[in-house]
Backbone as a printed PyTorch tensor [residue, N CA C, xyz], in Angstrom:
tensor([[[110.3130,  44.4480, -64.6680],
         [108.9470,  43.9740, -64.5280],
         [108.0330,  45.1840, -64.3790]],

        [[107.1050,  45.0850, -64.8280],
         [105.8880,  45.9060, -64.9530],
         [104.7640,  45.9010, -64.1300]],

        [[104.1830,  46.3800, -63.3420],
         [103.0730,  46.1210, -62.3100],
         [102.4260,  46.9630, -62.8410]],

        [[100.9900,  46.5420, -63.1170],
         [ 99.7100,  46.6140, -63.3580],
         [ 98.5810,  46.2980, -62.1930]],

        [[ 97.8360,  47.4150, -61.7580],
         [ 96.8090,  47.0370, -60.7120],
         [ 95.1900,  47.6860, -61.7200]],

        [[ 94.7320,  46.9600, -61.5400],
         [ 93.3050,  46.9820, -61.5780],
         [ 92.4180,  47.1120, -60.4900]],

        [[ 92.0950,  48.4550, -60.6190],
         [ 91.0040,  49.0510, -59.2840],
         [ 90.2340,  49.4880, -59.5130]],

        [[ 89.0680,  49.8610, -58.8640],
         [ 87.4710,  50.0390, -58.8310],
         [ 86.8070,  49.3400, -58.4340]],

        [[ 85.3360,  49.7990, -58.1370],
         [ 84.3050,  49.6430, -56.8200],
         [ 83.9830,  47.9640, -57.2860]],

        [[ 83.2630,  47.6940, -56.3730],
         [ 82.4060,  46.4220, -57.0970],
         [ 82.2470,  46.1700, -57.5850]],

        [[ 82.1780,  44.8430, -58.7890],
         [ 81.2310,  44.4420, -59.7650],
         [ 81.5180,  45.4910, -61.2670]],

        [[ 83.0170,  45.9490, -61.0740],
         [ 83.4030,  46.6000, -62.5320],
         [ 84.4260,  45.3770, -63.2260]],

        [[ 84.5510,  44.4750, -63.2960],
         [ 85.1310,  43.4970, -64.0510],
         [ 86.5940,  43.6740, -63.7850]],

        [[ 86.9090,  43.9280, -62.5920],
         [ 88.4910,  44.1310, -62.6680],
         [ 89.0200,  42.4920, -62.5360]],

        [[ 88.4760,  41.3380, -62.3180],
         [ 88.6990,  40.0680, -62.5830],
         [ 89.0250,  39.7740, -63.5830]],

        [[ 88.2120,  40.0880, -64.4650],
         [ 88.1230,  39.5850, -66.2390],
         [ 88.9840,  40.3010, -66.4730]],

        [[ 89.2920,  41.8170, -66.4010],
         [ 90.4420,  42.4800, -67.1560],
         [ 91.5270,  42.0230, -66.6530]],

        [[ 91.8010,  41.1570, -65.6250],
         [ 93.3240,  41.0580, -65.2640],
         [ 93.4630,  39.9520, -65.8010]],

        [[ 92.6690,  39.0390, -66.0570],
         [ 92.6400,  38.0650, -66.7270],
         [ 93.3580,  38.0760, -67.9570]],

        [[ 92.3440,  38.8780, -69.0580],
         [ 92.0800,  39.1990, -70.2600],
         [ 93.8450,  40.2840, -70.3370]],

        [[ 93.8720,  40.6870, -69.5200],
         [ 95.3790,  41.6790, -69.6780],
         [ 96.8090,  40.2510, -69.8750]],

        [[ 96.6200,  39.7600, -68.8490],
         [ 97.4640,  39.2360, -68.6820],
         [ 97.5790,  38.0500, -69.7640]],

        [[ 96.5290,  37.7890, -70.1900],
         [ 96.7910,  36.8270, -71.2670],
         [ 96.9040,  37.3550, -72.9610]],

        [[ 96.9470,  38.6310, -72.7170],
         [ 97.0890,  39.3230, -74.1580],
         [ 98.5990,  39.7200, -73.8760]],

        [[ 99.3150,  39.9290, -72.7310],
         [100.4690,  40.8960, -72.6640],
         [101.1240,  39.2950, -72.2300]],

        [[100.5400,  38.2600, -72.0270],
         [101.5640,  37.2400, -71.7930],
         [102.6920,  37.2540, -70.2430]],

        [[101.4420,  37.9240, -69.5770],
         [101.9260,  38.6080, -68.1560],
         [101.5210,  37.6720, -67.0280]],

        [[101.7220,  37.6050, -65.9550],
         [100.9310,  37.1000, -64.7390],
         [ 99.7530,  37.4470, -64.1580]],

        [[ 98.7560,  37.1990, -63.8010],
         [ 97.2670,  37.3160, -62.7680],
         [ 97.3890,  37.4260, -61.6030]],

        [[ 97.5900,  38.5230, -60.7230],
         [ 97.4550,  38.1150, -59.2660],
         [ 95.8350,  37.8350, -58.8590]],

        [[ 95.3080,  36.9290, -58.5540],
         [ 93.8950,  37.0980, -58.1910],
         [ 93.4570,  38.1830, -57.1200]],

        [[ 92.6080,  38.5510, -56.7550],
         [ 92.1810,  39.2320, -55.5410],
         [ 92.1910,  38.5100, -54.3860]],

        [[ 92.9880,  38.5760, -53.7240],
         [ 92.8580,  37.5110, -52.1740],
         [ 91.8900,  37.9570, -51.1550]],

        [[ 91.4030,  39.0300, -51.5110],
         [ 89.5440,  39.4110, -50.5100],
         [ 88.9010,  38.7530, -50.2260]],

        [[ 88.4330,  38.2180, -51.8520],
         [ 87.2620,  37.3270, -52.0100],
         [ 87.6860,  36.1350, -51.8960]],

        [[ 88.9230,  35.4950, -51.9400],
         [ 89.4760,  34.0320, -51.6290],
         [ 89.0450,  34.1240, -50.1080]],

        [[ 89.6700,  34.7520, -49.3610],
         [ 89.9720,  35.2490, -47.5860],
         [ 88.3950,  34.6550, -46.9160]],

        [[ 87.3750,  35.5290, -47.9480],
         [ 86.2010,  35.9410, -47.0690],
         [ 85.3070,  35.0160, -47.4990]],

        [[ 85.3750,  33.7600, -48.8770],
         [ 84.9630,  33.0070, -49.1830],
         [ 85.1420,  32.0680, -48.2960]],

        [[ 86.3660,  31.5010, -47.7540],
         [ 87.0410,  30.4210, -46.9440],
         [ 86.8220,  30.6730, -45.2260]],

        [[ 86.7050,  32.1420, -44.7320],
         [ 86.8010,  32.1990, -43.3440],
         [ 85.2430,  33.0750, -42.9840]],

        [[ 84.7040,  32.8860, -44.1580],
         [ 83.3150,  33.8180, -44.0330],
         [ 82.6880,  35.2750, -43.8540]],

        [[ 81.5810,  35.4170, -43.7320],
         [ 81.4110,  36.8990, -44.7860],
         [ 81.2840,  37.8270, -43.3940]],

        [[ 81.5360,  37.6660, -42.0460],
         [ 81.5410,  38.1110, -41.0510],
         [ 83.0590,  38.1860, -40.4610]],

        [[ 83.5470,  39.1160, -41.3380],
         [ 85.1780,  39.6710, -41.3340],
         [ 85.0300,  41.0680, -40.3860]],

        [[ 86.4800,  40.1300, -39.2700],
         [ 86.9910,  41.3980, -38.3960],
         [ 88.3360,  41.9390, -38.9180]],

        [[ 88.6980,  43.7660, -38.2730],
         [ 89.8460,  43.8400, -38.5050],
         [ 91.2560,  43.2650, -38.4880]],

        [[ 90.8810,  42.1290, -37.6580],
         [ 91.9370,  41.5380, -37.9040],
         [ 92.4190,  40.6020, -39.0340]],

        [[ 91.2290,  40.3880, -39.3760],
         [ 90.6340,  39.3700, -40.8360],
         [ 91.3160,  40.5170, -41.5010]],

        [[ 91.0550,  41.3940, -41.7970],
         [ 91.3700,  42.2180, -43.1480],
         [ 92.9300,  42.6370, -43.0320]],

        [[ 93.7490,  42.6920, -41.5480],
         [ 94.9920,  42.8000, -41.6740],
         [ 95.6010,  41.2650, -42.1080]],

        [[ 95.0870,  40.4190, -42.0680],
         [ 95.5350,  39.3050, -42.2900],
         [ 95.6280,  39.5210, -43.9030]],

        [[ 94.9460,  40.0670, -44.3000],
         [ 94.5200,  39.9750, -45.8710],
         [ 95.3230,  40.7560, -46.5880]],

        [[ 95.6950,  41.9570, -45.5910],
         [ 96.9260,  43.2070, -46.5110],
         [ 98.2490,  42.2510, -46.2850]],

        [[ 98.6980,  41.8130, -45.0850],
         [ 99.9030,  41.0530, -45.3470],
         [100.2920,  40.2390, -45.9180]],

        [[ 99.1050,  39.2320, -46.4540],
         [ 98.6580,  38.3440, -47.6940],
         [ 99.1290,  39.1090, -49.4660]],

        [[ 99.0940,  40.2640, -49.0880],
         [ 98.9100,  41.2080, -49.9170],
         [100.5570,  41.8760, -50.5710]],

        [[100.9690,  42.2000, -49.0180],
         [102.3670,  42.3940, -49.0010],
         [103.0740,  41.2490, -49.1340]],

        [[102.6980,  39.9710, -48.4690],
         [103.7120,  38.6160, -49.0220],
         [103.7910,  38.7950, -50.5190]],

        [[102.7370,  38.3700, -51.3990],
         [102.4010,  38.2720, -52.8490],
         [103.5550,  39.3220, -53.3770]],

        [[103.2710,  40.6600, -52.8200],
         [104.6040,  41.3310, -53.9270],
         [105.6820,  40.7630, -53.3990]],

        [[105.9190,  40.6440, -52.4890],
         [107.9720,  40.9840, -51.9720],
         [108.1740,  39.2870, -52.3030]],

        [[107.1440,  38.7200, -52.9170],
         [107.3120,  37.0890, -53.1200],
         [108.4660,  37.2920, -55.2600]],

        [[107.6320,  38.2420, -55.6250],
         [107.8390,  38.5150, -57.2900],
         [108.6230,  39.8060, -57.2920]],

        [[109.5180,  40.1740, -56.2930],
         [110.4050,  41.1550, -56.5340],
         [111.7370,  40.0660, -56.9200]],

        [[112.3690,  40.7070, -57.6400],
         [113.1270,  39.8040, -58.7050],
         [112.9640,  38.9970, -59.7190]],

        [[111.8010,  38.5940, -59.5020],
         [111.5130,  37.4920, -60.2650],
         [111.5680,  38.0740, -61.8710]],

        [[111.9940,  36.9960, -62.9810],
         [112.1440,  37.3960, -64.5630],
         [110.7760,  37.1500, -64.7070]],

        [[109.9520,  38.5140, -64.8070],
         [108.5250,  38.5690, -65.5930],
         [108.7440,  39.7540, -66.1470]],

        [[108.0040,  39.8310, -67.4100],
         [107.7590,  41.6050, -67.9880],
         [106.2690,  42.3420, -67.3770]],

        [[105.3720,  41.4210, -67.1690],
         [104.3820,  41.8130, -66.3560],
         [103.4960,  41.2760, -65.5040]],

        [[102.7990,  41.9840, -64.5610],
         [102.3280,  41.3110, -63.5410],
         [101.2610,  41.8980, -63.7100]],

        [[ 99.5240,  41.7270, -63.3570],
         [ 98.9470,  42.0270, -63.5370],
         [ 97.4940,  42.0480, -61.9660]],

        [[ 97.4770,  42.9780, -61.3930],
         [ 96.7050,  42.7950, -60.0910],
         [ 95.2260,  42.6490, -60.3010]],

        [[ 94.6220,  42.0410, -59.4550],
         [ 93.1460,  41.9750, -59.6230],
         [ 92.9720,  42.9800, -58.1840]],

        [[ 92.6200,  44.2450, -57.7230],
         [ 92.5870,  44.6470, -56.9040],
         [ 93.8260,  44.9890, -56.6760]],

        [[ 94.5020,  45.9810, -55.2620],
         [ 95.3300,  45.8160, -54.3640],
         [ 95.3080,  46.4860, -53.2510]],

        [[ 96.5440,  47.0060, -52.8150],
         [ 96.4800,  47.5550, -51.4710],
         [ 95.3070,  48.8960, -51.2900]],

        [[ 95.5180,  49.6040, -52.3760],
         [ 94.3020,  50.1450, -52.5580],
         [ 92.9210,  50.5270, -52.2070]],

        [[ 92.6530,  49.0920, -52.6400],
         [ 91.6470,  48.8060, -51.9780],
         [ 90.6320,  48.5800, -50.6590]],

        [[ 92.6790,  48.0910, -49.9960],
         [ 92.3820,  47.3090, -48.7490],
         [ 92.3140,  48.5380, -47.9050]],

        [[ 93.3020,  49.4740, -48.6360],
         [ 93.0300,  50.8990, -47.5200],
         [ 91.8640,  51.4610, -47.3630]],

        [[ 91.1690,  51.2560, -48.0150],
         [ 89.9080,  52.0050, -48.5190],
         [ 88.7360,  51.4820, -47.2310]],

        [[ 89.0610,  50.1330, -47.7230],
         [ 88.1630,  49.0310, -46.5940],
         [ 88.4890,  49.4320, -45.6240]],

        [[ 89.7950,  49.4270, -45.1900],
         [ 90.4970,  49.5050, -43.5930],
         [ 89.1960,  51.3350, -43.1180]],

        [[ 89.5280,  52.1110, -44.1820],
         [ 89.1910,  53.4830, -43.9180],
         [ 87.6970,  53.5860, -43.4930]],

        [[ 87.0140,  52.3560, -44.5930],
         [ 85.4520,  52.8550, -44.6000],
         [ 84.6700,  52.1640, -43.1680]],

        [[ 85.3660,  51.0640, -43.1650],
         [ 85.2160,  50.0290, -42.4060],
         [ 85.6510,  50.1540, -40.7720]],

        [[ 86.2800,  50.5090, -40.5250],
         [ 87.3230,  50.5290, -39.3040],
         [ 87.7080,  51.8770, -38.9170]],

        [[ 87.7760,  53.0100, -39.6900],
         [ 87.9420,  54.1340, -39.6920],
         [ 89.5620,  54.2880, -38.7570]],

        [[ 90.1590,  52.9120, -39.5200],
         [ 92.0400,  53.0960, -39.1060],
         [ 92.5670,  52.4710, -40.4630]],

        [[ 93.7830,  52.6010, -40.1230],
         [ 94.7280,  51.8380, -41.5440],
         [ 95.5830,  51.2600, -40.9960]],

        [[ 96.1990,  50.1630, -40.7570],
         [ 97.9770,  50.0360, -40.3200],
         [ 98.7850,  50.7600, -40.5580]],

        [[ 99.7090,  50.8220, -40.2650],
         [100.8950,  52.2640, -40.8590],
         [101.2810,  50.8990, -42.0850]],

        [[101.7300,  50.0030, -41.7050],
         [102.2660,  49.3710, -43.0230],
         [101.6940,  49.4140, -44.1900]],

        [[100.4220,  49.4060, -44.3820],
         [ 99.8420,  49.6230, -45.4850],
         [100.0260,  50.7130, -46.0420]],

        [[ 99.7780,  51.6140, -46.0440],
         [100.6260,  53.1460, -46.7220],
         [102.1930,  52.8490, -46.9150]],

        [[102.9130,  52.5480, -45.8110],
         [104.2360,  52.3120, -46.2810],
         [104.2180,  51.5130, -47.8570]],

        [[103.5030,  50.0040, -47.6360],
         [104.0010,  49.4350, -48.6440],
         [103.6450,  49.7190, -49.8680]],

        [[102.0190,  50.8980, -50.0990],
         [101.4700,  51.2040, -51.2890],
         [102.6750,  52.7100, -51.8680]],

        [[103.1980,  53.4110, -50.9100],
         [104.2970,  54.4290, -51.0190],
         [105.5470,  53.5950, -51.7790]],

        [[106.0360,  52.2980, -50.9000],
         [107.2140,  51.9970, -51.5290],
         [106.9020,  50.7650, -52.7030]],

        [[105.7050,  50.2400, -52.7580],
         [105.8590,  48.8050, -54.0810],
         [104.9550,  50.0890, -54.9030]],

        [[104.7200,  51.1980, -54.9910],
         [103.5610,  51.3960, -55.9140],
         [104.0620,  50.9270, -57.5080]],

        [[102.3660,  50.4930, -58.0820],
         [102.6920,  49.6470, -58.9360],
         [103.4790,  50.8700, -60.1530]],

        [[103.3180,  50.4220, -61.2880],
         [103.6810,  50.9980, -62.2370],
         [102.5900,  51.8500, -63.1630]],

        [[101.5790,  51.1980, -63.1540],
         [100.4980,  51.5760, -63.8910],
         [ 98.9030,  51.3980, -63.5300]],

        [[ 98.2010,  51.7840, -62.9750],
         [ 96.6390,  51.7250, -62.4540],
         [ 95.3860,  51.9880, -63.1710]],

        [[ 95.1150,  50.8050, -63.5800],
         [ 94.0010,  51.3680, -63.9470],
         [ 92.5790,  50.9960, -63.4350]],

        [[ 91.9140,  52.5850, -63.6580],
         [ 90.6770,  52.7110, -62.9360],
         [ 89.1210,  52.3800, -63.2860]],

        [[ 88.9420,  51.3590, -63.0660],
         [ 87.5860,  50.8190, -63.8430],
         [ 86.3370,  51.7110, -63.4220]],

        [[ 85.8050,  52.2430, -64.0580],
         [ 84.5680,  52.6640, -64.0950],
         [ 83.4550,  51.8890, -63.6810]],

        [[ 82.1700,  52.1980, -63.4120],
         [ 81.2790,  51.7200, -62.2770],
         [ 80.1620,  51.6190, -63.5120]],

        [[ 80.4020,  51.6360, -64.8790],
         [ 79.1310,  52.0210, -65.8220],
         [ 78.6050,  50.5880, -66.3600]],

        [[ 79.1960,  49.3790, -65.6140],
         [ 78.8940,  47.7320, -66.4110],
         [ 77.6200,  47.7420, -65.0750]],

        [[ 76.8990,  47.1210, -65.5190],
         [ 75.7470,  46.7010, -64.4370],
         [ 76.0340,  46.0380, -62.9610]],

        [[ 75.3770,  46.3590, -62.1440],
         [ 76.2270,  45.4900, -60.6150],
         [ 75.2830,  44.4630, -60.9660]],

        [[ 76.1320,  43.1900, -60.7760],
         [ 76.2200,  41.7520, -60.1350],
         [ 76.4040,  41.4540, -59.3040]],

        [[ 75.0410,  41.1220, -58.6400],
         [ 74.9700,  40.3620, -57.0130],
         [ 75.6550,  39.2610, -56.8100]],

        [[ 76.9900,  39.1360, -55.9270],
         [ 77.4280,  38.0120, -55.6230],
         [ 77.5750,  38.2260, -53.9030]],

        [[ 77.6140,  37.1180, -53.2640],
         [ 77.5740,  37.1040, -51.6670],
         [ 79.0160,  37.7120, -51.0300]],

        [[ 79.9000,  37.7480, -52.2970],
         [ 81.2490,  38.5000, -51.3270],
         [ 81.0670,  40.1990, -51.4600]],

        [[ 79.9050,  40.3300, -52.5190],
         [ 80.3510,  41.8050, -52.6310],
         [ 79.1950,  42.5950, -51.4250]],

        [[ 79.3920,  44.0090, -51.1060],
         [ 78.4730,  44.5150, -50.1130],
         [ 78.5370,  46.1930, -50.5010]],

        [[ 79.2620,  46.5060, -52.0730],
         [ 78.7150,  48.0930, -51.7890],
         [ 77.7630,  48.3600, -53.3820]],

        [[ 77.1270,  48.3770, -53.5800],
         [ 76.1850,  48.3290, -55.0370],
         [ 75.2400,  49.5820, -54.9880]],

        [[ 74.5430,  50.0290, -55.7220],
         [ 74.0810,  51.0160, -55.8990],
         [ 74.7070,  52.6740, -56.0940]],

        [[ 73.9460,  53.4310, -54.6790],
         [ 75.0060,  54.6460, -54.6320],
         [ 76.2540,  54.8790, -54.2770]],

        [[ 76.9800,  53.5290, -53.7170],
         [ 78.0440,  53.3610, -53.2420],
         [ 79.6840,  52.7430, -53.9400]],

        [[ 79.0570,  52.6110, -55.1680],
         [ 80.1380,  52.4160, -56.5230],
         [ 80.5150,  53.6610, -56.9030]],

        [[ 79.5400,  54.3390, -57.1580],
         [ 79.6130,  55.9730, -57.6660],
         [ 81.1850,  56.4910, -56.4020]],

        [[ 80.2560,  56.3460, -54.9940],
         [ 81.2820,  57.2630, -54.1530],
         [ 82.7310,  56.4440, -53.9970]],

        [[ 82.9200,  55.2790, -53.9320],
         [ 83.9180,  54.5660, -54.1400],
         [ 84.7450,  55.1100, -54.8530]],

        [[ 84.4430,  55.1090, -56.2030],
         [ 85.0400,  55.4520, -57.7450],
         [ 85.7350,  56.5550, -57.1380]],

        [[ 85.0510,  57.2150, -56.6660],
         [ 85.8680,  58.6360, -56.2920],
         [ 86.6430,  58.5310, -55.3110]],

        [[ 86.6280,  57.7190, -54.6100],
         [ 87.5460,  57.7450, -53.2240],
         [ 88.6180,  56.9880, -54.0910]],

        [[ 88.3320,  56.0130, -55.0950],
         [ 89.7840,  55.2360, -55.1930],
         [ 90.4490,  56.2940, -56.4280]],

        [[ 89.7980,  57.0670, -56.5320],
         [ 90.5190,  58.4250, -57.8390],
         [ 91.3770,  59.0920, -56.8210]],

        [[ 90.7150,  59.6720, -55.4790],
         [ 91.2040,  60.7380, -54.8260],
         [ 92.4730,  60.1810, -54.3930]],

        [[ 92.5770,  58.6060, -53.8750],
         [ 93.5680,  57.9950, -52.9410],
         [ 94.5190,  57.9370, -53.7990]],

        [[ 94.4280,  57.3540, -55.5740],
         [ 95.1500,  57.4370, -56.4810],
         [ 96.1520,  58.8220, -56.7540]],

        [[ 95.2480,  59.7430, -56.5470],
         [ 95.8920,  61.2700, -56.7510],
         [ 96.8870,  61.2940, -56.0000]],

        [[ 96.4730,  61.0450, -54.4700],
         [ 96.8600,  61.4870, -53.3360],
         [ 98.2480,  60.3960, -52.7860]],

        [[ 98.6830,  59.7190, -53.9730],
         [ 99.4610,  58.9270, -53.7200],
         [100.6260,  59.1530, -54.8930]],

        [[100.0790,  60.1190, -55.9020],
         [100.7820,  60.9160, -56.7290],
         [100.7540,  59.0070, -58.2640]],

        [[100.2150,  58.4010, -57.7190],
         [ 99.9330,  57.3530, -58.8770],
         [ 99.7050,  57.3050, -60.3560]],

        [[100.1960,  57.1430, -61.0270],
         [100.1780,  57.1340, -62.3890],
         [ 98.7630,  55.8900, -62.7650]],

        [[ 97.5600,  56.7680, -63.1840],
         [ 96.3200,  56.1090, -63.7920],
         [ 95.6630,  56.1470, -64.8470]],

        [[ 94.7490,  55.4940, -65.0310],
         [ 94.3780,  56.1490, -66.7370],
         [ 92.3630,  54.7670, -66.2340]],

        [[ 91.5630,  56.2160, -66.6420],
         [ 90.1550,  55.4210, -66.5040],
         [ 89.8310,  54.5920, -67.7050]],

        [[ 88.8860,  53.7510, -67.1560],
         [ 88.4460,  52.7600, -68.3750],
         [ 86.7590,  52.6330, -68.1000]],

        [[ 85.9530,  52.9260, -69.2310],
         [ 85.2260,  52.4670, -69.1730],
         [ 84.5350,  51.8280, -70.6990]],

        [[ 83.5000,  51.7190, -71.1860],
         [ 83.3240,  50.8250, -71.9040],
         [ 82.7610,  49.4630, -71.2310]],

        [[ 81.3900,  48.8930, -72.6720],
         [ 81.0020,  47.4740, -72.1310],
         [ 81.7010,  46.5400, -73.1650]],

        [[ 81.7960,  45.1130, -72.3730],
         [ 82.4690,  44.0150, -73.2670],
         [ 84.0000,  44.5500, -74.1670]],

        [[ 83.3060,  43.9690, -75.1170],
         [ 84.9530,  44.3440, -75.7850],
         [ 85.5390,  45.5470, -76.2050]],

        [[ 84.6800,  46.6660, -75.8300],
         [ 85.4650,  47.8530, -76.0350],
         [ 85.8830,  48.3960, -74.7120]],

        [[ 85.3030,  47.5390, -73.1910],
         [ 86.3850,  48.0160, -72.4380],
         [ 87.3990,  47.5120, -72.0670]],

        [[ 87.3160,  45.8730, -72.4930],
         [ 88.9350,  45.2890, -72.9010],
         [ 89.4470,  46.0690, -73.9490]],

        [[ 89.2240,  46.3930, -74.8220],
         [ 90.3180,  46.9870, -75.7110],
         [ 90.5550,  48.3230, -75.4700]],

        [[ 89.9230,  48.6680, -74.6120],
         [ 90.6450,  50.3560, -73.9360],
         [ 91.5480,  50.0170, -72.4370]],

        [[ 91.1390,  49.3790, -71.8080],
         [ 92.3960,  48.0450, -71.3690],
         [ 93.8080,  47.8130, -71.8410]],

        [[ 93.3610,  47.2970, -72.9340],
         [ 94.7130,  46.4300, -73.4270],
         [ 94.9900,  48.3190, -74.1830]],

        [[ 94.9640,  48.9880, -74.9450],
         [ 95.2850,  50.3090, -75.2440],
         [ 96.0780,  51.0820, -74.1580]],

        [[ 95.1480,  51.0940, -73.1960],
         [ 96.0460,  51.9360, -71.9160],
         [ 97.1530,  51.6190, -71.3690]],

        [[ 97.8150,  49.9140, -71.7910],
         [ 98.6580,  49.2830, -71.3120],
         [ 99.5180,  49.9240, -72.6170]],

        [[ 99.4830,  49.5150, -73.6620],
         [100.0390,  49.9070, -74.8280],
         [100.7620,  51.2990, -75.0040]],

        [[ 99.9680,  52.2470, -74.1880],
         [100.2440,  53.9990, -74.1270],
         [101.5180,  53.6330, -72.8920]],

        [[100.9930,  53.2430, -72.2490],
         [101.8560,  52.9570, -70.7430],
         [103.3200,  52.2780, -71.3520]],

        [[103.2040,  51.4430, -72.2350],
         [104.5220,  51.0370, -72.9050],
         [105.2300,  52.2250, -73.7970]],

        [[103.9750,  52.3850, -74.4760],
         [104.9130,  53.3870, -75.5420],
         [106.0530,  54.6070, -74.6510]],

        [[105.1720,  55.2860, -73.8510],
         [105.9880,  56.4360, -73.3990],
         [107.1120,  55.6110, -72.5310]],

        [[107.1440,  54.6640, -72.2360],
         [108.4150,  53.7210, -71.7350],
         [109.5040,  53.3820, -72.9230]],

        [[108.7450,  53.5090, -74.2090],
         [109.5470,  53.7230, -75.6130],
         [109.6670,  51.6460, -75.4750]],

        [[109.1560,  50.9410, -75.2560],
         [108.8030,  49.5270, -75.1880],
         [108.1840,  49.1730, -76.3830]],

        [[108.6750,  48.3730, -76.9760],
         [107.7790,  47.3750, -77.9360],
         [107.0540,  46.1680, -77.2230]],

        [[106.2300,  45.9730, -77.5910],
         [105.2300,  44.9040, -77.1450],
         [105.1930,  43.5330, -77.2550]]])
């Protein structure tokens, strides 16, 4: 099985591409469980709310270890949540590093911040704060020794640099599609 995460700041379409991935590669969708979490228990989230949300996080994989899929496809992940835990709380759980060290996915890709922000009530970093994001989820990527590849592009040329980067990610696996 193949793990695919889709990361970047706000309002870069990492929804639609996991979507759009997963139904071209004939793969699975994990949704983002953030915006499920903070939709259902409201937009006035404590740390404990957000550890609730990484273990939500960690169930979901250790749920599809074994399982017969060729791919899985993340809307977000732990990633992310570290990021939050960091910006937010200025702590992390130790488990969270453990589990992004030991499930790291297979392939990451990094959405670019260049599609227009869309105001929706779950999101809260827009403007100059996509820009610095972008970079924090590059640096954490580095710093986790992660195998990534950026995407940007509007509409259908940044799905099809998407679905391409998955394609490169196969080839050097020597995989047919």
């Amino acid at each position: 099985m193949y793990r695919v995460v889709i990361t970047g700041p706000e309002s870069v379409g990492k929804s639609t591409m996991s979507k759009y991935l997963a139904k071209y590669f004939d793969g699975v969708d994990i949704p983002e469980y953030a915006r499920t979490y903070v939709e259902e228990h409201g937009f006035d989230y404590s740390y404990e709310d957000v550890v609730a949300i990484a273990s939500h996080q960690v169930d979901q994989d250790m749920a599809l270890v074994g399982e017969p899929l060729k791919f899985v496809f993340y809307d977000s992940w732990m990633i992310i949540t570290k990021i939050w835990f960091e910006e937010v709380y200025n702590k992390v759980p130790e488990f969270v590093d453990q589990h992004i060290q030991q499930y790291a996915a297979d392939l990451y890709l990094l959405l670019d911040y260049d599609l227009p922000w869309e105001e929706d009530p779950t999101r809260e970093n827009g403007g100059e704060r996509r820009a610095y994001l972008y970079e924090r989820y590059k640096r954490e990527l580095k710093s986790h020794g992660c195998d990534f590849i950026e995407i940007s592009g509007v509409g259908d040329v940044r799905f099809e640099n998407g679905k391409r980067a998955v394609e490169k990610f196969l080839k050097s696996r020597s995989e047919n599609i």
